[in-house]
C-alpha positions as CSV (number, residue, x, y, z in Angstrom):
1,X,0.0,0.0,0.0
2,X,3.0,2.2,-0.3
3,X,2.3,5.4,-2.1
4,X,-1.5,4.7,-1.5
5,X,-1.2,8.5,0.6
6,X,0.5,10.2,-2.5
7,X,-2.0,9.2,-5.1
8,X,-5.3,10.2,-3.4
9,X,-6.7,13.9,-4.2
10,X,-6.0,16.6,-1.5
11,X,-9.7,16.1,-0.7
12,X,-8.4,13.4,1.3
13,X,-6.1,15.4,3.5
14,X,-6.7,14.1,7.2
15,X,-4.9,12.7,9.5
16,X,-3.2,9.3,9.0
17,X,-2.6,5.7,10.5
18,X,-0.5,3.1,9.0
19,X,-0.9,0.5,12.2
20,X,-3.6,-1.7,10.3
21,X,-2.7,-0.3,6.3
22,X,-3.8,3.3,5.3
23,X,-6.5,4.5,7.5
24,X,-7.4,8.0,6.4
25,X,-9.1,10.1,9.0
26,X,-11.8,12.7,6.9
27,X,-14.4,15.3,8.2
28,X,-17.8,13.3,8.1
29,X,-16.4,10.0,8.4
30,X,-13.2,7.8,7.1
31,X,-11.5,4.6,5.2
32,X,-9.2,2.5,5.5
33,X,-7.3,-0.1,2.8
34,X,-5.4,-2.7,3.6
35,X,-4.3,-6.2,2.3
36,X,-6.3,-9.3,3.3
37,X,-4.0,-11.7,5.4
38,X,-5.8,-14.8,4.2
39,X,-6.3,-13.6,0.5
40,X,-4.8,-11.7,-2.8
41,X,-7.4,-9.3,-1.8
42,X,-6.8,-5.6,-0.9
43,X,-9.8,-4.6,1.0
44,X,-11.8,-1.2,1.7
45,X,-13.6,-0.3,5.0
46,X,-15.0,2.9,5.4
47,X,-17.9,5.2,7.3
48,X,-19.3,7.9,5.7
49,X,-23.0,9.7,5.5
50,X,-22.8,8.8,1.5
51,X,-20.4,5.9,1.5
52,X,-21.2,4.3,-1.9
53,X,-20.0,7.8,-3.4
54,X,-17.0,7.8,-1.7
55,X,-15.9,3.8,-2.0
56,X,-16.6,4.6,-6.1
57,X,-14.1,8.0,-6.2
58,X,-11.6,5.9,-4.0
59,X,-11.7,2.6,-6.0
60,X,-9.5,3.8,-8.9
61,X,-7.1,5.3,-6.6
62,X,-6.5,2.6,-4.6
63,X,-6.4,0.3,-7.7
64,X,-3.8,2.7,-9.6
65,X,-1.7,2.6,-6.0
66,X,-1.7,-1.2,-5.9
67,X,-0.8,-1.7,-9.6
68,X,2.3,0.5,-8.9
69,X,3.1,-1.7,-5.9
């Protein structure tokens, strides 16, 4: 998930935890991505009032970021 933090807009400026993969801290909510331990999977968690929005403008972030990996 290296580089995840460099490829996401500035929209997603917050604070930022790395203990469980990217967790990204934003003003109505947050995400995190990280790796499954069990399978090739990179997985998305995330709380927001309109999550479905944001998990569609992240996906092709975090897809670009782990094609670079």
């Amino acid at each position: 998930m290296a580089g995840l933090t460099e490829r996401l807009p500035a929209a997603y400026d917050g604070p930022v935890d790395t203990d469980h993969g990217v967790r990204i801290d934003l003003p109505k909510g947050w995400f995190l991505v990280r790796s499954s331990g069990t399978e090739p999977y990179v997985r998305l968690y995330a709380e927001h009032p309109d999550v479905d929005a944001l998990v569609e403008e992240l996906r092709g972030h975090v897809e670009a970021a782990v094609e670079a990996a």
